[in-house]
MMTF fields as JSON, N, C-alpha, C and O atoms, coordinates in Angstrom:
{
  "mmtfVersion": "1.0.0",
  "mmtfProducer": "UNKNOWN",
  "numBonds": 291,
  "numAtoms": 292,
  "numGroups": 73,
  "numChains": 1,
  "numModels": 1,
  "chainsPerModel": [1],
  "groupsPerChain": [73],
  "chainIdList": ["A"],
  "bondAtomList": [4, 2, 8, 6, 12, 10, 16, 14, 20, 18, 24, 22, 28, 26, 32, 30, 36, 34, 40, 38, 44, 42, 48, 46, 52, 50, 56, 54, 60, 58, 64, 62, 68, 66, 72, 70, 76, 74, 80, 78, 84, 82, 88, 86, 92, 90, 96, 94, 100, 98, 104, 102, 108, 106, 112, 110, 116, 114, 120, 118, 124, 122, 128, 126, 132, 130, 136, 134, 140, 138, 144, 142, 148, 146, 152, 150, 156, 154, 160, 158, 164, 162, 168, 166, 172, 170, 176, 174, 180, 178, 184, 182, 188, 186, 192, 190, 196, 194, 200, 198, 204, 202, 208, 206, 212, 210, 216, 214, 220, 218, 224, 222, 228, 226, 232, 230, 236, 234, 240, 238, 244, 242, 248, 246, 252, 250, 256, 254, 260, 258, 264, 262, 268, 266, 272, 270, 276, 274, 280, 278, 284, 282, 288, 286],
  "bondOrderList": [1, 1, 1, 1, 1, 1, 1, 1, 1, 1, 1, 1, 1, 1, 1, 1, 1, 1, 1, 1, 1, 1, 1, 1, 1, 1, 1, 1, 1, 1, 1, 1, 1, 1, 1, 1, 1, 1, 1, 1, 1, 1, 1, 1, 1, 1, 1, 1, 1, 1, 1, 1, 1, 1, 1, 1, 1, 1, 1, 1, 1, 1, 1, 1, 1, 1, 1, 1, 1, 1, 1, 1],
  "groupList": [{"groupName": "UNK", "atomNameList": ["N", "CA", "C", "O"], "elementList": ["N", "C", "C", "O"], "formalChargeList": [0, 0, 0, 0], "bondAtomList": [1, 0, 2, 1, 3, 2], "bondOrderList": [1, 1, 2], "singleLetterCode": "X", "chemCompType": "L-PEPTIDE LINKING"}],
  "groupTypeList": [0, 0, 0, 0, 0, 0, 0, 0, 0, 0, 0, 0, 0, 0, 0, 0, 0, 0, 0, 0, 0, 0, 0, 0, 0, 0, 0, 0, 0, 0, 0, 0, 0, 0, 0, 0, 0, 0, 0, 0, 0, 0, 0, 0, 0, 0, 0, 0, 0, 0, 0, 0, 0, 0, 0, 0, 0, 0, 0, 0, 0, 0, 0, 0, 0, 0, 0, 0, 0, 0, 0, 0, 0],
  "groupIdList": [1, 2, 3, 4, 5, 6, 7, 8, 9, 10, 11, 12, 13, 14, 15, 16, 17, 18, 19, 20, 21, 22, 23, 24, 25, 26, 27, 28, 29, 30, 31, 32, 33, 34, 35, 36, 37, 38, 39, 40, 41, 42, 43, 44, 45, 46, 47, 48, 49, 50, 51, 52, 53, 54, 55, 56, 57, 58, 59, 60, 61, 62, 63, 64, 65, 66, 67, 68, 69, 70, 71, 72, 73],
  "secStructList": [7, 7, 7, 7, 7, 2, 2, 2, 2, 2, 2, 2, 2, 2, 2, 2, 2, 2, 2, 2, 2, 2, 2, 2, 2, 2, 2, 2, 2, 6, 7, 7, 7, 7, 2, 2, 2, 2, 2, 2, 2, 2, 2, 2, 2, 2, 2, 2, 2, 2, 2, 2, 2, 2, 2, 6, 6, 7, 7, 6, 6, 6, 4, 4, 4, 7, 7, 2, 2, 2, 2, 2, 7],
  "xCoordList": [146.324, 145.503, 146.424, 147.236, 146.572, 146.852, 146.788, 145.89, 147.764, 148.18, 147.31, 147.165, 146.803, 146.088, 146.844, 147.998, 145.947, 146.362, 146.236, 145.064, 147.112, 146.691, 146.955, 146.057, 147.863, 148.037, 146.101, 145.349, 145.88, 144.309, 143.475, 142.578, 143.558, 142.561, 142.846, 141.978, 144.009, 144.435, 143.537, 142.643, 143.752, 143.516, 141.694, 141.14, 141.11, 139.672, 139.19, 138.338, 139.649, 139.544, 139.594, 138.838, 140.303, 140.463, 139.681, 138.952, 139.367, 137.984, 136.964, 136.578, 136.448, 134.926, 135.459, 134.583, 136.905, 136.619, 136.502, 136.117, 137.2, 137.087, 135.432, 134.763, 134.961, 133.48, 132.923, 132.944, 132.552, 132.047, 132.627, 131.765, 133.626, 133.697, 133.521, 133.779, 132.947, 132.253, 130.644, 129.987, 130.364, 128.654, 128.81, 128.097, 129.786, 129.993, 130.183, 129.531, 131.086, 131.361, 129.893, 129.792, 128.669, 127.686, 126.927, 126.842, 126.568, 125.813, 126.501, 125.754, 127.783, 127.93, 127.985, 127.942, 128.086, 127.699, 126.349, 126.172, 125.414, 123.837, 123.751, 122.833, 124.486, 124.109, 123.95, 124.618, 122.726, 122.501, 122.044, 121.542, 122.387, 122.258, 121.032, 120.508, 120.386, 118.838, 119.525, 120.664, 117.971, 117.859, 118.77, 119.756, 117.955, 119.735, 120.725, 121.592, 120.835, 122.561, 123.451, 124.529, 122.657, 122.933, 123.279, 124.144, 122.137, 122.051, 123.607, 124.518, 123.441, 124.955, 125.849, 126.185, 126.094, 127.621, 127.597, 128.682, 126.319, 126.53, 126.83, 127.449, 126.347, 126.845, 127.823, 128.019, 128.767, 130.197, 130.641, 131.345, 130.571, 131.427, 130.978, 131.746, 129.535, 129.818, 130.446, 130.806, 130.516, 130.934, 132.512, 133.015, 133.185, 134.666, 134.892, 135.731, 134.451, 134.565, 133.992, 134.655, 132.758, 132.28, 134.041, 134.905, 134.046, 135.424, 136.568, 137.344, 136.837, 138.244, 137.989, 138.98, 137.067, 137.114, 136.964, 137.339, 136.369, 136.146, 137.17, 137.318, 138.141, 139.478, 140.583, 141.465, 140.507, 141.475, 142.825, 143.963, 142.379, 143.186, 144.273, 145.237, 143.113, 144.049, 145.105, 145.3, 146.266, 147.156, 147.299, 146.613, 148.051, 147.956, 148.408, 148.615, 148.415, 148.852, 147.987, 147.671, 146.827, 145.714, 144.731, 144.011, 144.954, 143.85, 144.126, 143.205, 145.562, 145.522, 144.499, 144.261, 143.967, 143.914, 142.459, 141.762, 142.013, 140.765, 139.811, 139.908, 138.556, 137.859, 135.965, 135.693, 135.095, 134.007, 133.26, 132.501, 133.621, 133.004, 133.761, 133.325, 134.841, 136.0, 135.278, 135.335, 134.616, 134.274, 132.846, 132.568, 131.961, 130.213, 130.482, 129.468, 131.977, 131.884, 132.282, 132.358],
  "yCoordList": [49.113, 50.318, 51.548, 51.447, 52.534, 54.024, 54.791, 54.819, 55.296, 56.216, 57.399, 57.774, 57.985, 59.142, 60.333, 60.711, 60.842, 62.341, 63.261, 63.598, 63.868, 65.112, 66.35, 67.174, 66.435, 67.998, 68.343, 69.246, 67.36, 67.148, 67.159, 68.003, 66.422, 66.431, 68.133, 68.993, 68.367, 70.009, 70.873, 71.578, 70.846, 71.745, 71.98, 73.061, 70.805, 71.344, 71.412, 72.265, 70.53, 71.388, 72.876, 73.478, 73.285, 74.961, 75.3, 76.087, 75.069, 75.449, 75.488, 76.57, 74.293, 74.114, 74.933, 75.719, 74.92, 76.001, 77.885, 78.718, 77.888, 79.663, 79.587, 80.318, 78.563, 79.105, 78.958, 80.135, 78.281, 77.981, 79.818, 80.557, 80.046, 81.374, 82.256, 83.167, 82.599, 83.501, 83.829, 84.869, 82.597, 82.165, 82.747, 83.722, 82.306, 83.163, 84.545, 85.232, 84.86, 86.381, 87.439, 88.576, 86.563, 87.312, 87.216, 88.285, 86.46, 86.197, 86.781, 87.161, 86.808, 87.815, 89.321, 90.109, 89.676, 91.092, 91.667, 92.726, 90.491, 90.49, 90.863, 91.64, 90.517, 90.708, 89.312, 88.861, 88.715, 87.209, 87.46, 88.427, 86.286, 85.995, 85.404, 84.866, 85.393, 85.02, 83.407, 82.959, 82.764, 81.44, 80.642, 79.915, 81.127, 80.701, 80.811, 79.938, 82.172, 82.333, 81.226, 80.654, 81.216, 80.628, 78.922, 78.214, 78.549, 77.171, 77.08, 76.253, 78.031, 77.768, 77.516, 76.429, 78.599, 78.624, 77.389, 76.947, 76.706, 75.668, 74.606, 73.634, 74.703, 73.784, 73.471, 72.378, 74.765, 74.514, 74.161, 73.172, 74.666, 73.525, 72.488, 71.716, 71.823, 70.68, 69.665, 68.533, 70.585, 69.439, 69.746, 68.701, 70.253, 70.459, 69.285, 68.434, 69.191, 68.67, 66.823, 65.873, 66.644, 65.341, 65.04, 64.205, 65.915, 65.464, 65.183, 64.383, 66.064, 65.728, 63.915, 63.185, 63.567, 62.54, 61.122, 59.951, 61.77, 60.685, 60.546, 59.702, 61.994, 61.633, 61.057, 60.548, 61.185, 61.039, 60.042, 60.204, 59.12, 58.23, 58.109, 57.523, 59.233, 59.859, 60.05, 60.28, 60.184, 60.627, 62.22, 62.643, 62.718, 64.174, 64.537, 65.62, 63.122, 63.167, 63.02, 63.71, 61.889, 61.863, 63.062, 63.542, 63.524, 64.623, 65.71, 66.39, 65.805, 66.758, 67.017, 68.073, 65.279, 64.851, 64.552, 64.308, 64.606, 64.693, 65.354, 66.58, 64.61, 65.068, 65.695, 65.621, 66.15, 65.91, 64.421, 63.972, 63.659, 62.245, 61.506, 60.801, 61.975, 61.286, 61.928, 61.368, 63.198, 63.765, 63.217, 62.678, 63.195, 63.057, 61.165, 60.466, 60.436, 58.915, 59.23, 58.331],
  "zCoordList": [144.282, 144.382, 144.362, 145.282, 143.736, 143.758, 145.08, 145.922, 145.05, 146.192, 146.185, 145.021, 146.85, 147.145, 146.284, 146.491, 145.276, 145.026, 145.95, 146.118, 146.706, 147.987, 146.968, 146.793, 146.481, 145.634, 145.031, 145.399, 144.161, 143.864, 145.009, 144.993, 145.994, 147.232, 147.664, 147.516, 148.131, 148.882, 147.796, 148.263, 146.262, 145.738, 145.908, 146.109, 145.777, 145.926, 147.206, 147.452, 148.239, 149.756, 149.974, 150.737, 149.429, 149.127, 148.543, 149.147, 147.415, 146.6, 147.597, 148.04, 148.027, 148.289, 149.8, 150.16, 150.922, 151.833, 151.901, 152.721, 150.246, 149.83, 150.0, 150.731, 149.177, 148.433, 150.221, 150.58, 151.204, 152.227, 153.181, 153.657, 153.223, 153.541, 153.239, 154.025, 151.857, 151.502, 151.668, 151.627, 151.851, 152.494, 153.592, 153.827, 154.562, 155.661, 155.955, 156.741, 155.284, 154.957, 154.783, 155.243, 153.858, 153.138, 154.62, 155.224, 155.029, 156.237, 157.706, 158.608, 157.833, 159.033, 158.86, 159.806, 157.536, 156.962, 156.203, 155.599, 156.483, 156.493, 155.278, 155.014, 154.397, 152.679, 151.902, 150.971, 152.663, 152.959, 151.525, 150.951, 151.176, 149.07, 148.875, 149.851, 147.662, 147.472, 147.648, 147.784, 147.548, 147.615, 146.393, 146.513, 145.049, 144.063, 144.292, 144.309, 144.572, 144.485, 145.72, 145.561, 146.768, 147.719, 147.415, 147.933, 146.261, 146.254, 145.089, 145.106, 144.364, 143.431, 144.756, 145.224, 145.154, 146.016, 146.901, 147.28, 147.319, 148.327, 147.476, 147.907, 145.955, 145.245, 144.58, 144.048, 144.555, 144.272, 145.124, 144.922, 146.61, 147.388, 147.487, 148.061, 147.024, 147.203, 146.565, 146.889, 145.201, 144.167, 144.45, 144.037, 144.736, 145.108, 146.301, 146.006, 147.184, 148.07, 147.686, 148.102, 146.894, 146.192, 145.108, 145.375, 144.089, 143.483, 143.93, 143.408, 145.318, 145.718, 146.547, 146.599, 146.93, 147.281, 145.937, 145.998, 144.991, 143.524, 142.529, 141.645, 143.0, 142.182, 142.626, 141.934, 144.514, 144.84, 144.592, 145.032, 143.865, 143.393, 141.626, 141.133, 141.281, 139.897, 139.825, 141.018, 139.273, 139.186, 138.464, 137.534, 138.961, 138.501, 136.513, 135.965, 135.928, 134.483, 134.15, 133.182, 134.764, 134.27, 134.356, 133.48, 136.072, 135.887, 134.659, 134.208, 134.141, 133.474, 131.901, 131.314, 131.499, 130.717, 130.749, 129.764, 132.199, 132.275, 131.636, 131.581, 130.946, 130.04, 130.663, 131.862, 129.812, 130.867, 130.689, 131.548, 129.327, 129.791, 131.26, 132.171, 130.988, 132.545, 134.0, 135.094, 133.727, 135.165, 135.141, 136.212, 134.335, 134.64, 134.466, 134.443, 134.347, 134.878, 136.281, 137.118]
}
């Protein structure tokens, strides 16, 4: 079995925690986002946070090489 990609895991942990603090940001400065906009941003972090756990085993040559048939398998 493959060793854990962390550079790949770190990198979208960051992703999906920027996007999660900006939800925050909008909501403790009461410039609370419509219901879409809201559902995008909750859905980029989720999918940041869903990928860093579905790639974690990639290697970072492969991710480079990664395609979208490679991401929607």
């Amino acid at each position: 079995m493959n060793r854990m990609n962390w550079k790949i895991i770190e990198s979208n942990i960051r992703e999906a925690r920027e996007q999660l603090e900006e939800i925050e940001r909008l909501i403790s400065s009461k410039k609370y986002p419509a219901e879409g906009e809201l559902q995008v941003m909750v859905e980029h972090a989720y999918h940041h946070l869903n990928f860093a756990w579905n790639i974690r085993r990639v290697t970072t040559r492969e991710y480079r090489k990664h395609s979208t048939i490679d991401f929607n398998r």
